[in-house]
matplotlib code that plots the C-alpha trace (Angstrom):
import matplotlib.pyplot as plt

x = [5.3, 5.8, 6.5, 3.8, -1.6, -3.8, -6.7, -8.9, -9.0, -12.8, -13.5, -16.9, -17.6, -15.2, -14.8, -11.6, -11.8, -9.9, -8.8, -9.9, -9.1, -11.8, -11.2, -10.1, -9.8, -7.2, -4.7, -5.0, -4.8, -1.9, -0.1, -1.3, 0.7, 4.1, 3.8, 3.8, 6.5, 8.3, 8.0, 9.2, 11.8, 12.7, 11.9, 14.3, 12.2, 13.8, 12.9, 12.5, 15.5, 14.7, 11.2, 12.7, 11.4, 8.2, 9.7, 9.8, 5.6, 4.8, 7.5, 5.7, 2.1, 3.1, 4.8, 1.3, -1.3, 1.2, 1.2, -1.8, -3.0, -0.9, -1.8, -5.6, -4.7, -2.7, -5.2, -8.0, -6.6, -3.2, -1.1, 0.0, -0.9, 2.2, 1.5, -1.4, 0.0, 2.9, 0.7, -1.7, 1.3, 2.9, -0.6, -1.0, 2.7, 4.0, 1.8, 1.7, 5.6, 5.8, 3.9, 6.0, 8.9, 7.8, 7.0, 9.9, 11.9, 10.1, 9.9, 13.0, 15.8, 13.9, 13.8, 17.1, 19.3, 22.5, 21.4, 23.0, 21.8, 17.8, 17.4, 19.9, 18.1, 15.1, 15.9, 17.8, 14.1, 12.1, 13.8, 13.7, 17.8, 17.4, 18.4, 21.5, 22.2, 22.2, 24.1, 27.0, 26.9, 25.4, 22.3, 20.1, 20.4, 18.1, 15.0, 16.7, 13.3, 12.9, 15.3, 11.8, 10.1, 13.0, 13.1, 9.3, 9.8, 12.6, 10.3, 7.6, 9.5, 10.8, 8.4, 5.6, 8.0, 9.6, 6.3, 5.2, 8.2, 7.9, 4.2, 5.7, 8.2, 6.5, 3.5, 0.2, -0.5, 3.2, 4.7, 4.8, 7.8, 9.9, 8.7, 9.9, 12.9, 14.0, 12.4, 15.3, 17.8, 17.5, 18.1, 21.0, 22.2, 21.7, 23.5, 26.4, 26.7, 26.8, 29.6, 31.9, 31.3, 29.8, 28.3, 25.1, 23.6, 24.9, 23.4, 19.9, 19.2, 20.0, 17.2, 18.7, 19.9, 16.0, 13.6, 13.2, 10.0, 8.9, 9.3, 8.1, 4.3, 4.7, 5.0, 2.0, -0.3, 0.7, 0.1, -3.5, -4.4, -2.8, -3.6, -1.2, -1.9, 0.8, -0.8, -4.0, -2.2, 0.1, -3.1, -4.6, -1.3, -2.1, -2.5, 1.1, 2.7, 0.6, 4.0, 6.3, 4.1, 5.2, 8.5, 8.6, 8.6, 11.6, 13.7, 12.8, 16.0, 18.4, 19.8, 21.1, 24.3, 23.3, 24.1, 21.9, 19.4, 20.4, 20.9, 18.4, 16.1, 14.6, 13.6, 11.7, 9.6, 9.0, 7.5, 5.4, 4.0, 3.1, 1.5, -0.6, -1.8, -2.6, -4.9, -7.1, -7.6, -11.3, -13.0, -12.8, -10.8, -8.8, -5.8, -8.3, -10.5, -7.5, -6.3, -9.9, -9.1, -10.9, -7.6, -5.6, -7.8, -7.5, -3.9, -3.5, -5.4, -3.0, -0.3, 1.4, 0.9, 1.9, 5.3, 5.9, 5.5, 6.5, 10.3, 11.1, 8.2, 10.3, 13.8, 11.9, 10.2, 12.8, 15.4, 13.4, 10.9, 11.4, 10.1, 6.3, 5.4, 8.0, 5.7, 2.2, 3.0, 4.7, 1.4, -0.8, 0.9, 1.5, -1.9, -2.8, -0.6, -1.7, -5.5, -4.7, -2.4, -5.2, -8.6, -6.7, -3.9, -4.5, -7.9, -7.7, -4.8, -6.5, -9.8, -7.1, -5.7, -9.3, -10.1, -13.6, -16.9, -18.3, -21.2, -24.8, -27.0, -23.9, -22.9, -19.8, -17.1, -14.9, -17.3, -18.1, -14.3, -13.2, -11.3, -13.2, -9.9, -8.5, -9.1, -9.2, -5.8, -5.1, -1.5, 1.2, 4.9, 5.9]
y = [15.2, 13.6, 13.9, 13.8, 13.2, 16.4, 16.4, 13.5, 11.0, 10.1, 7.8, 7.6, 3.9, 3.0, -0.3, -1.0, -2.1, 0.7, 0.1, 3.1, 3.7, 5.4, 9.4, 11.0, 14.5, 14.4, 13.4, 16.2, 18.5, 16.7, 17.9, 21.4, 21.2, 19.9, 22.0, 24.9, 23.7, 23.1, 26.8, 28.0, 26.4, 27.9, 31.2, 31.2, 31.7, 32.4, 29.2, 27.1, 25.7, 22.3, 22.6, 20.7, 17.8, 19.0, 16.9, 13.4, 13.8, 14.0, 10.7, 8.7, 9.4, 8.6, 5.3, 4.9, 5.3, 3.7, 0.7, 0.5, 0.2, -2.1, -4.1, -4.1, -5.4, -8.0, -9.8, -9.3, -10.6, -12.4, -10.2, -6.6, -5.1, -3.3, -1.6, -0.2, 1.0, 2.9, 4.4, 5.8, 7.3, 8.6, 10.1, 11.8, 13.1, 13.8, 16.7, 18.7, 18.3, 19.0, 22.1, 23.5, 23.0, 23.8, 27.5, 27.7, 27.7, 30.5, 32.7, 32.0, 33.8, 36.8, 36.6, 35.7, 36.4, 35.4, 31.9, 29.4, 26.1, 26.4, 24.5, 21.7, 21.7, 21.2, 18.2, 16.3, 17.4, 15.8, 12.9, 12.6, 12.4, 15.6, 13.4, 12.2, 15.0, 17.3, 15.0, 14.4, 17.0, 20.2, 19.7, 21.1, 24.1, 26.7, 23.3, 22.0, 21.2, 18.4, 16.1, 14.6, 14.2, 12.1, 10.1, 9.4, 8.0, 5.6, 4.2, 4.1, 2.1, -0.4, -1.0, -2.9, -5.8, -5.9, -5.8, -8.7, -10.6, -10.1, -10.8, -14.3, -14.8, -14.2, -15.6, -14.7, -11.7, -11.4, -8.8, -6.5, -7.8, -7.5, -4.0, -3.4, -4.7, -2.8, 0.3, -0.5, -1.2, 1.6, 4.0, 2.6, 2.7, 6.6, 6.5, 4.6, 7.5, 10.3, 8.1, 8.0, 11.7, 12.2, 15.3, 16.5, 17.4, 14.1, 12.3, 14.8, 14.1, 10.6, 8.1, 5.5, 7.3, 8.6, 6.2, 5.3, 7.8, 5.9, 2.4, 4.0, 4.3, 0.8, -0.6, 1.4, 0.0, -3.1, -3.3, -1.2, -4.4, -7.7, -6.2, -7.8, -8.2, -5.9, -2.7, -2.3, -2.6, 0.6, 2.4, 2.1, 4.0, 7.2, 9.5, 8.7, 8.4, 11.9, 13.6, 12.1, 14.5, 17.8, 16.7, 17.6, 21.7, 21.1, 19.8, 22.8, 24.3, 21.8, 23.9, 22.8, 21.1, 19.3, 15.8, 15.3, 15.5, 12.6, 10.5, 10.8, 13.8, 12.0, 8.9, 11.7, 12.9, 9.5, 8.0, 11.2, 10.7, 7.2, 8.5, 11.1, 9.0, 5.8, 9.3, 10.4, 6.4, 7.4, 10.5, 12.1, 13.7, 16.7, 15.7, 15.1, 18.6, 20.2, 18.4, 19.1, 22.8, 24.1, 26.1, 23.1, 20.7, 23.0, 23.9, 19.7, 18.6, 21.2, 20.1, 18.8, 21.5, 24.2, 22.1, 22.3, 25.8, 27.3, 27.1, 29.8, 31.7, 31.9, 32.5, 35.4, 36.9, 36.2, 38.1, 41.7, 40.8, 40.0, 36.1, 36.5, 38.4, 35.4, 32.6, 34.3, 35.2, 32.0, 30.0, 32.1, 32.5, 28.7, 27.4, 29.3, 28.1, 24.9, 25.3, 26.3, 23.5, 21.0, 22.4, 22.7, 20.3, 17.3, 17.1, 16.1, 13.9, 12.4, 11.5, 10.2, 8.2, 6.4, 5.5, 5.7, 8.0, 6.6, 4.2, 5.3, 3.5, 0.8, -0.7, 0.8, -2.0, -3.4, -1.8, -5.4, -6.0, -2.7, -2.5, -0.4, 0.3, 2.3, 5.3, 6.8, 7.4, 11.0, 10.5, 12.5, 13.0, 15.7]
z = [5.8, 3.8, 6.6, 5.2, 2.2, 2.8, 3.6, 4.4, 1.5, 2.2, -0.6, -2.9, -3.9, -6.7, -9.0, -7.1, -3.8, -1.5, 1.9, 4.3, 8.0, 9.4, 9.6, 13.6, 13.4, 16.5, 13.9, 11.9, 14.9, 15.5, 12.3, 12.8, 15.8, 14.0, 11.0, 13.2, 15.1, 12.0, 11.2, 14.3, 13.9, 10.1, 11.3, 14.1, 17.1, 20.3, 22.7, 19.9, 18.7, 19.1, 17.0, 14.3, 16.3, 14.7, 11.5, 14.1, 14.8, 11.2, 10.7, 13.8, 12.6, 8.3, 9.5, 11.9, 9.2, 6.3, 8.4, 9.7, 5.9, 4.8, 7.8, 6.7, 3.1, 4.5, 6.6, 4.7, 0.9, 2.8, -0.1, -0.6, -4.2, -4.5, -8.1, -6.0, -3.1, -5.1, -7.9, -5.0, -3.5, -6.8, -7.5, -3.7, -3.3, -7.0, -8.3, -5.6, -5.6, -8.9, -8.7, -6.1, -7.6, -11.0, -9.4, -7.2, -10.6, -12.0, -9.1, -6.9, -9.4, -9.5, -5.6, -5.4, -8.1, -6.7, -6.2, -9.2, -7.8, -8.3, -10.8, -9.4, -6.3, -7.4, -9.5, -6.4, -4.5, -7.5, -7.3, -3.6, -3.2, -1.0, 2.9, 1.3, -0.7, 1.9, 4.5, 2.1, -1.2, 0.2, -2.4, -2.3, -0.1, -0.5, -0.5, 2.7, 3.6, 1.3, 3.0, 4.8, 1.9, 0.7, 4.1, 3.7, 0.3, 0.9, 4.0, 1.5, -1.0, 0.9, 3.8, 2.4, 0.9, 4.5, 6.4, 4.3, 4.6, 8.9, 8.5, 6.9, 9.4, 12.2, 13.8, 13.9, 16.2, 16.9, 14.3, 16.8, 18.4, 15.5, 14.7, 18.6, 17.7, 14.8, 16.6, 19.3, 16.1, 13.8, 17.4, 18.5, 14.8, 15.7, 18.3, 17.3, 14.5, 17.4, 18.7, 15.6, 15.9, 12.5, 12.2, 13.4, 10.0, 8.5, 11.4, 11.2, 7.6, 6.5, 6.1, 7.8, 11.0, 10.9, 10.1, 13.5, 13.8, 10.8, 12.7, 15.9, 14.5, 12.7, 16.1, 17.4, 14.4, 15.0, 18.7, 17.7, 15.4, 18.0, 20.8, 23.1, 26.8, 27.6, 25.6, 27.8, 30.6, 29.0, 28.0, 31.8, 32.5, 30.3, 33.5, 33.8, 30.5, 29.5, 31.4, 29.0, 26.6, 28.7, 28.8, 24.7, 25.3, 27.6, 25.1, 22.5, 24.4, 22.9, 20.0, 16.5, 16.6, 20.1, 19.6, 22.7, 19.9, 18.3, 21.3, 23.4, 22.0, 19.1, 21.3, 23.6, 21.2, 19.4, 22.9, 23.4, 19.9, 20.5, 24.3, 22.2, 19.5, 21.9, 24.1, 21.0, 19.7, 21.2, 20.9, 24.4, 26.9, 26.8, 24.2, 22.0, 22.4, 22.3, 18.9, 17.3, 17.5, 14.0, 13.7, 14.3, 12.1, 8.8, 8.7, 9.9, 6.7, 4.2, 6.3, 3.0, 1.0, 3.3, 4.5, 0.3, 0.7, 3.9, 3.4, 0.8, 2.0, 5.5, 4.1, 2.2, 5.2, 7.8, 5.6, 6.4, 9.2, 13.2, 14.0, 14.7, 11.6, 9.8, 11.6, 10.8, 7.0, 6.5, 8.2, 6.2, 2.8, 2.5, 3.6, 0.6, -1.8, -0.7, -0.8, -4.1, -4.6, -3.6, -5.1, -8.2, -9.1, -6.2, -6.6, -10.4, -9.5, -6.6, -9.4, -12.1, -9.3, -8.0, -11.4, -12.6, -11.2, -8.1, -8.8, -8.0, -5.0, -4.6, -1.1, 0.2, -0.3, 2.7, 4.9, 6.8, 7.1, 8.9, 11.7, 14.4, 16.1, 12.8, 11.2, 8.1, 6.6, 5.5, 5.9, 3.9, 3.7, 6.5]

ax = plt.figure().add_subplot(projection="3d")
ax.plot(x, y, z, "-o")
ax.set_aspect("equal")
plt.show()
């Protein structure tokens, strides 16, 4: 929400220097959007088979804002701090994992009494062995959710050492083309799975037959920071592109099982991600109104939490209820949980993790070297 954190990470001045994207509300609409199509899709509601493609949004805009961090570090100090970047994660992801699962031990064998894998599941989840696990072992099942978590994580661990070493490699203004590259690599790699005729949840879960979303917004930061010629020329074309964007609640229909998913489906929603997030890079139009929704914009920034949440709160509901009172008490339970989640537990976490009290009357730091093209990051597993 991994894919995935919260809500906006607006920093006070601090005694370390932290790199900021500057906050656009469109994106938190924009995970509103795929956390209720994630729930949809849980719930079983009819015409929305395919809204597991919510999980692909949430990869394209986490590999986006990941990247276009790590791209601000880079050319401003010409190194990563790595011990940084993964302590900042650990501090935004784990607690709020923890807690759920922590509570989804205590509560979840007096909901379901018959299960005898709670506690097993919820280790593989903790440890973020949940895509593989499921793909090959089964495990967990009843947190089958937290196979994007997992995906996130891997991408999280070994992206920044990779994006340095293409920075490297590569010459100035051109790491786009690699990042094009292995966007076009890691989906025929997809493909080539559906091919062997591996099975659809193998294929669906893995990180490495996934991580293309990831990719897919590391080659829109990129091209958002170089700026090659090619990418105004694809922005003048929005009026266009905006249908690839309608083409996504046409593929809801492709069911579970579908390997159209896999080969083609996927790709869909990845360009249409990259189309909405290129349309709300400025503050206008009607993409973007529609994304600032106040709805939109608070369930988008406890996107984490309620994606944590949501699942055993739907196989709960769905057991005794029809679909729309499944989606509504799931949406409003588990934005719940999560407020309390983050006012409580992330919020302490979040103060542990940025070190020391802010610093009275002092200039904000890296102001001056901003980018005006990014924004804030409030980016989060899915």
């Amino acid at each position: 929400m991994s894919p995935l954190a919260g809500p906006n990470e607006r920093c006070l001045v601090l005694t370390e220097s932290v790199f900021k994207l500057r906050y656009n509300p469109a994106l938190d609409g924009l995970r509103g959007v795929a956390i209720i199509l994630v729930v949809l899709s849980h719930a079983h509601a009819p015409l929305f088979d395919g809204a597991f493609f919510g999980v692909d949004l949430f990869f394209v805009l986490s590999g986006f804002l990941i990247t276009s961090l790590l791209l601000q570090e880079f050319h401003t100090n010409e190194r990563l701090d790595y011990w940084r970047f993964y302590r900042r994660r650990f501090f935004r992801l784990m607690p709020a994992l923890a807690l759920f699962l922590a509570t989804y031990c205590v509560v979840a064998p007096f909901l379901w009494p018959e299960l005898n894998d709670i506690y097993s599941d919820a280790l593989v989840s903790l440890l973020y062995l949940a895509d593989y696990g499921i793909a090959f072992f089964d495990s967990p099942d009843t947190l089958l959710h937290m196979w994007s978590l997992s995906v996130e994580e891997h991408f999280y661990l070994i992206w920044p050492p990779l994006l340095v070493w293409l920075l490297r490699k590569t010459s100035p203004g051109r790491v786009w083309a690699p990042l094009l590259g292995l966007w076009v690599l890691s989906t025929l790699w997809r493909v080539f799975w559906v091919f062997q005729e591996q099975a659809f949840y193998e294929i669906f879960f893995r990180f490495d037959t996934r991580v293309s979303g990831l990719i897919a917004g590391a080659l829109l930061a990129a091209l958002m920071v170089e700026k090659p010629k090619w990418i105004a020329y694809l922005q003048s074309l929005r009026g266009y592109t905006m249908w690839l964007v309608l083409a996504v609640p046409l593929i809801m229909e492709l069911k579970w099982d579908d390997q159209h998913a896999m080969l083609w489906g996927i790709t869909v929603v990845e360009c249409a991600a990259i189309v909405l997030l290129l349309a709300v890079q400025k503050p206008e139009g009607l993409v973007y109104e529609m994304l600032t929704a106040p709805t939109l914009l608070q369930l988008g920034k406890l996107s984490y939490g309620v994606y944590l949440w949501h699942y055993p709160v739907v196989r709960f509901l769905r057991a005794d209820y029809s679909w729309p009172v499944t989606v509504i008490g799931a949406l409003v339970i588990s934005a719940a949980l999560s407020a309390l989640s983050f006012y409580t537990i992330e919020r302490w976490a979040m103060r542990y993790r940025d070190g020391r009290k802010p610093v009275a009357n002092a200039p904000r730091p890296q102001r001056e070297r901003r980018d005006p093209r990014m924004h804030e990051a409030s980016h989060h597993s899915s």
